[in-house]
N, C-alpha and C positions, 0 to 999 in steps of 0.2 A: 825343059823343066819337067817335073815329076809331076803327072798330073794328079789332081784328087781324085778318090773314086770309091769310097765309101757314100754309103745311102744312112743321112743321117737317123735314122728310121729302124736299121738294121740289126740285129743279134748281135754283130762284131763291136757296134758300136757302143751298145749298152754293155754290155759284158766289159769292155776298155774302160768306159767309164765307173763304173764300180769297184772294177778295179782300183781306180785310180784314186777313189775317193777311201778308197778300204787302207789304202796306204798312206792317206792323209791321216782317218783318225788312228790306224796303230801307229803311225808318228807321233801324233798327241798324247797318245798314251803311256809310251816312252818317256817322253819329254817329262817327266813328270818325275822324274826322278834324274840327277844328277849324274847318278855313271850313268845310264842309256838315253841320256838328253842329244847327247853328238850324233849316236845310231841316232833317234826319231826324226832331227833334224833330216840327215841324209835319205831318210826312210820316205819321206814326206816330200823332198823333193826329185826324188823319180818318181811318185806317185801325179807333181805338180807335171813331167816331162810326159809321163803317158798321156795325162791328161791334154795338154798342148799339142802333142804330137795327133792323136786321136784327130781334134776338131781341126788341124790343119791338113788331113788327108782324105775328110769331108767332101761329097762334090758340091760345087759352088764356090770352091774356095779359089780366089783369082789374088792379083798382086803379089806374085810371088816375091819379086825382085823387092821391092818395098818389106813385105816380110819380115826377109832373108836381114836386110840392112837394119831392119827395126832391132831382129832377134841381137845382130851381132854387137849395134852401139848399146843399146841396153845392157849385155851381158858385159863390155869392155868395162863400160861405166861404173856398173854395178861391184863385179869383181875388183875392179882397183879402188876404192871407197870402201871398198868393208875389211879390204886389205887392210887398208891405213887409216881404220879409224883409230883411234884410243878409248879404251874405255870411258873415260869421262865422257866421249863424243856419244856413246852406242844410244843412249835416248833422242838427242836430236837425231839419227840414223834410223831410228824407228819412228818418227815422228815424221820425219820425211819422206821416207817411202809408204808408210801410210797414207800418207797423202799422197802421193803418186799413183796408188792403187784406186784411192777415189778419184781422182782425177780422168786416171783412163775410163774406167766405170762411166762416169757423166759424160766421156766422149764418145762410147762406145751408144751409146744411148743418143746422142744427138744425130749420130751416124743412122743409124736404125730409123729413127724419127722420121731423117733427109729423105730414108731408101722409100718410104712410103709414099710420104708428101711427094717427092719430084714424077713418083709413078703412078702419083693420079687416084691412087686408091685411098682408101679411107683406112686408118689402122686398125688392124682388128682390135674388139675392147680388151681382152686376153693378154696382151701385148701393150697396148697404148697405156694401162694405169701401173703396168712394173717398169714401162719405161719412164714413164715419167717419175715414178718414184727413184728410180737408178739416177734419172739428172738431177733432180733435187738431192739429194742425200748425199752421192757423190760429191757433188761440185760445194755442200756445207763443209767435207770432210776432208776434201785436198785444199779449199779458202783456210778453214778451222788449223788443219797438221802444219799449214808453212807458217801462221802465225804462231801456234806452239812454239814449232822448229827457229822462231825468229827469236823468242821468249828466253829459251833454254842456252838457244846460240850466242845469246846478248849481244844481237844486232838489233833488237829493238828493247824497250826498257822493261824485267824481268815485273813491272808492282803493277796490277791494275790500272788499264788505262782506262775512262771514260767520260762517255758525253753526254752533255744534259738531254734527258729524257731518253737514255737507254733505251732502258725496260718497253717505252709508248715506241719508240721507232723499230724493236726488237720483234713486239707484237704486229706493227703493219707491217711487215715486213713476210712474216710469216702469211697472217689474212694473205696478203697480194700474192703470194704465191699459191697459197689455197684456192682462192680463185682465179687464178690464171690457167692451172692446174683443173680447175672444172670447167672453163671456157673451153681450153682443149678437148678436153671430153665431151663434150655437148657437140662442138663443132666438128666432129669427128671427119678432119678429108684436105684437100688442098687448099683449103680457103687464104688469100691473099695476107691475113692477116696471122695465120697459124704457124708459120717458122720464127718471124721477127718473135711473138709472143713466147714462143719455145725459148730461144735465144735470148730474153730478157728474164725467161723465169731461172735461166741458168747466171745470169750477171745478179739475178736476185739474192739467188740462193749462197754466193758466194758475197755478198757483201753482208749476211744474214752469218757466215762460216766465221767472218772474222768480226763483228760487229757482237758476235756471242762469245768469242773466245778472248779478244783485248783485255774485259774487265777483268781477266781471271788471274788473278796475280800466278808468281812461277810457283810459290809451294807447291802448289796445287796442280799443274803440267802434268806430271804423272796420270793422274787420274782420268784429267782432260784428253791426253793419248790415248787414254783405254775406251773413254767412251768412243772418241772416233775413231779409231780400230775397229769397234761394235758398228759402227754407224758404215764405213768402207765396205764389213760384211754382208750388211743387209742391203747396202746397193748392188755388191755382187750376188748375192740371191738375188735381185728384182731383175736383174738384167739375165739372170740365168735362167727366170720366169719368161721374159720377153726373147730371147733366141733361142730358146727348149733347150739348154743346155745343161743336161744334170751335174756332172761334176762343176760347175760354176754355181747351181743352185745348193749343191751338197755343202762344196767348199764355202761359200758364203755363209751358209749358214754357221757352220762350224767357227769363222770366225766371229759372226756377231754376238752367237747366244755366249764363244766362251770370255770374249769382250764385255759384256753386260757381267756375266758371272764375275771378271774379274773386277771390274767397275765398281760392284754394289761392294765385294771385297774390300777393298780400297776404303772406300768413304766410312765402312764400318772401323775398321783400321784406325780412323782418325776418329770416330765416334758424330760424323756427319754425314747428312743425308748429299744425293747427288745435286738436286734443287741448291742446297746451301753452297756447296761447291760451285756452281754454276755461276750463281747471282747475288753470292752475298761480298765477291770482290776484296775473301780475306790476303793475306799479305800487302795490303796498305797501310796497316797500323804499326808503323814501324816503333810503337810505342815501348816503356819501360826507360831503366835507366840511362843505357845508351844513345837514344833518343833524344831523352832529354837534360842529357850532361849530367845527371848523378853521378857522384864516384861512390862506389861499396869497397869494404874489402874485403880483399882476397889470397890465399897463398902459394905461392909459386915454389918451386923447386929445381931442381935441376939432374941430365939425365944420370948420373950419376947416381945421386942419392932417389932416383925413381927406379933405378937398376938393385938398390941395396931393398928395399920397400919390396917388389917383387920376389928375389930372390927369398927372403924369409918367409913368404906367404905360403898359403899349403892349398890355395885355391885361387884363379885371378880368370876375371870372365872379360875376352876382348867386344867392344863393342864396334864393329865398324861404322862410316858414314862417307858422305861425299867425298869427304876432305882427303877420306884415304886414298879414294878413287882419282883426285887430283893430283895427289904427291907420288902415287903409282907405289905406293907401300907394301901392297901386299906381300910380297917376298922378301921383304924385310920382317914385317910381321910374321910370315911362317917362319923363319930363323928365331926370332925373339922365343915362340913358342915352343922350338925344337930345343933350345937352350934349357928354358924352365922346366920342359919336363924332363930334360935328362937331370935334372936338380932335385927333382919327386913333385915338381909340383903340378895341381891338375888344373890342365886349361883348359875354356869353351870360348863359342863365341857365339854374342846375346844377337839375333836379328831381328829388326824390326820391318814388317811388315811393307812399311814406306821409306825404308831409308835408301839413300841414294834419292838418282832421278826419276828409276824405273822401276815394275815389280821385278824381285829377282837379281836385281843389281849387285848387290853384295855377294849373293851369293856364286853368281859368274864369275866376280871379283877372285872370290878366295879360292875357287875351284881353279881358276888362271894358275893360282900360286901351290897348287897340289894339298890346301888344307883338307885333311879327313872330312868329308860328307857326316862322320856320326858327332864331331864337334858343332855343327852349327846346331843352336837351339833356336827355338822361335819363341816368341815375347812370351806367350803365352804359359809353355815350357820350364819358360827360364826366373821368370821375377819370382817363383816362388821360392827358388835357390839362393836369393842372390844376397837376403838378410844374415845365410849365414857364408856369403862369400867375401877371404880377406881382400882383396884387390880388384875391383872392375877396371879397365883400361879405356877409355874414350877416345877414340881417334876419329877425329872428321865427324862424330855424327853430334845433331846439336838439335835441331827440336824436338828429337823424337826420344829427349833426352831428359826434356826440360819438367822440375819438378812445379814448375807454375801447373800445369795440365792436372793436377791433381789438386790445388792448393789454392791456386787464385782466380776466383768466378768471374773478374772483371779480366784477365787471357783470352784473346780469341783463341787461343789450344784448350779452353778448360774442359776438361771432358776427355780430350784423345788419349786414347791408350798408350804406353811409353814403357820404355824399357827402364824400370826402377833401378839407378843404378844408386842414386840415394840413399837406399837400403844397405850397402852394402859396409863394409867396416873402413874403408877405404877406399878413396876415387881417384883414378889420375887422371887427368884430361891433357890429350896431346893437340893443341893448336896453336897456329901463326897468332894470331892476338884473341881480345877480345871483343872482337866483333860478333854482329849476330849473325845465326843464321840466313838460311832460304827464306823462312817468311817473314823475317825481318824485325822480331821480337828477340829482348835481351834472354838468356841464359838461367835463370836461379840456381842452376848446382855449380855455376864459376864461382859461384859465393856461399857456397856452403861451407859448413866446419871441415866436413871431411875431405873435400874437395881440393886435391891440388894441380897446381896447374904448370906444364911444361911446355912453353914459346918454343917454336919452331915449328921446319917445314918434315912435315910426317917421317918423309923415310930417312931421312937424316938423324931426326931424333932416334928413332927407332935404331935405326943400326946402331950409334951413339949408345944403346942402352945392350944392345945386344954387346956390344964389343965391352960394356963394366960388366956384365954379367958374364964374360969368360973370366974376366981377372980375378971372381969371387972365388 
């Protein structure tokens, strides 16, 4: 086998390392734009390879054949799972490997812990309080990402679950790790009671990972992935503090600050703070009409006469949402589009900030189906257009939609920002019925005047509208 034989200490090695962290952020930097998103990606992971390869040519480094076996079922795994996911899948997909990355984080840390304790020494303090931050953090953040991942997956139930006295078991929970956390520290060495205690503060922390994340209905997942994204970061900085590893500390970092940065995004998005999201356990008020059996009415159409409605329009803004992401529409929808504007008429499409599961969702989405980059507008962008736009299009997206958010103070949405499609002189909404969304509140523009409504399953309708719209 190939022996190690770098000095972790050495010019080759810092220099690889900077390297490699240099090719993480002009990754991110890329990324940040649509055409050179696929470059940063790729850019970023030969930055991740030098990285890897650097610290595994290290001297000290033993276990090859382990490794070797790790690298290869990891990359099998990895590779055929992201082959085959589906778009509707890509948020539990980052949700999961999210937590995967915390996971190894808290074991790489226990590992370390072990190397000390069994050799008799005392940890250095240097070391012992980012380890111990890497086991805690980590092990909140692979507990917290598979309950997500359990959320989104609807292997467990998507609405707030909780139990009496939360909040009071939430809080010991946390103290007892605080102080377990400082007994370590004091106790600094092999004392008989210092691994068990290690080893509980790690079953602690992970009943603390899901114990925080249950209440949190699935609206809300999204944001919940971003915070623990941020939180997987900062346990990789701690542990990159505790094996002097820069590109681990670099890399770390980079994930948590741009985690938080996208987090605090997010919850502004919705016009809520991160605390409200955390603990205030919205999507259980499955309230409103639907809920409670009202009938309103409403009017419906057909694709058809929603093909004749378009075509005479001289402006129509697509809104996407989950639902499109379900029915895999998008390339039906780029057809629909490619139709109307050989017709003259001008299309966009309205995004909203949270729509979908993930940040970014939609617009993966439409990029999948080769929509122009200069068509997509952002909420912000677009509502001020859209009073004098004749047709909005809603497919799949539904709270981020809803004109309660503006209107009625008694909505847990009241307040969140949304894509005004109200405004507009005309609405079609493309959905299977009228069911409520993700957080489980009814619709108010199903029942508006202008609003009408087209039953079916997305790309069906859509094509369906596309094929009246040749006949015109």
């Amino acid at each position: 086998m190939v022996a190690a034989a770098l000095d972790p200490g050495s010019a080759p090695v810092g220099l690889l390392y900077i390297l490699s962290f240099s090719l993480f952020i002009y990754g991110i930097r890329l990324g940040t734009h649509p055409t050179t998103a696929r470059r940063g990606n790729g850019i970023a992971a030969i930055g991740m390879a030098v990285a890897v390869a650097t610290t595994l040519a290290l001297q000290g480094i033993g276990n090859w054949w382990v490794i070797i076996v790790g690298i290869a079922v990891g990359t099998a795994i990895g590779a055929v799972a992201s082959k085959r996911v589906q778009m509707t899948g890509m948020p539990q997909m980052v949700a999961l490997y999210n937590g995967l990355g915390g996971g190894a984080i808290a074991l790489i840390a226990w590992a370390e812990y072990r190397h000390w304790i069994v050799e008799d020494f005392g940890v250095p303090a240097d070391e012992l309080i980012p380890t111990l931050l890497a086991m805690v953090i980590g092990s909140i953040s692979f507990w917290g990402s598979n309950v997500a991942f359990g959320k989104l997956q609807e292997l467990i139930p998507s609405q707030p679950l909780k139990v009496p006295g939360q909040q009071v078991i939430n809080a010991l929970l946390l103290v007892g790790l605080i102080a377990a956390c400082v007994y370590l520290g004091i106790s600094n060495g092999p004392g008989e009671l210092n691994e068990p205690i290690f080893i509980l503060c790690l079953v602690g922390a992970a009943v603390l990972g899901v114990m925080v994340v249950m209440p949190i209905g699935g609206a809300d997942m999204p944001v919940v992935i971003s915070l623990l994204n941020a939180f997987t970061g900062l346990s990789a900085a701690a542990a990159g503090i505790a094996l002097d590893n820069t590109a681990l500390i670099v890399g770390g970092t980079l994930v948590g600050s741009s985690g938080t940065i996208l987090t605090l995004e997010m919850a502004n998005a919705m016009n809520r703070s991160v605390p409200n999201i955390l603990f205030a356990g919205f999507g259980s008020a499955g309230g409103g009409p639907v809920a409670s059996g009202e009938e309103r009415p409403y009017r419906s159409m057909n694709a058809q006469d929603a093909a004749i409605q378009l075509a005479y329009a001289d402006s129509v803004v697509i809104v996407p949402g989950y639902g499109l992401a379900v029915a895999q529409a998008q390339h039906a929808v780029r057809e629909m589009a490619d139709e109307l504007e050989s017709k003259g008429v001008k299309v966009s499409y309205a995004i909203h900030p949270v729509a979908g599961r993930m940040p970014g969702h939609m617009n993966v989405l439409l990029a999948e189906a080769d929509v122009p980059y200069e068509q997509l507008r952002e909420m912000d962008e677009i509502n001020p257009e859209l009073p004098q736009t004749d047709v909005c299009v809603v497919i799949g997206a539904n709270d981020v939609t809803n004109p309660a958010a503006k209107t009625d103070e008694e909505s847990p949405i009241y307040g969140m920002p949304i894509i005004e499609v109200d405004e507009a002189q005309q609405v079609l909404v493309l959905k299977r019925s009228m069911s409520p969304g993700f957080a489980g509140i009814d619709n108010d523009l199903f029942y508006h005047p202008k609003t009408a409504m087209v039953f079916g399953d997305a790309k069906a309708t859509v094509s369906e509208i596309v094929s009246e719209l040749g006949n015109l």
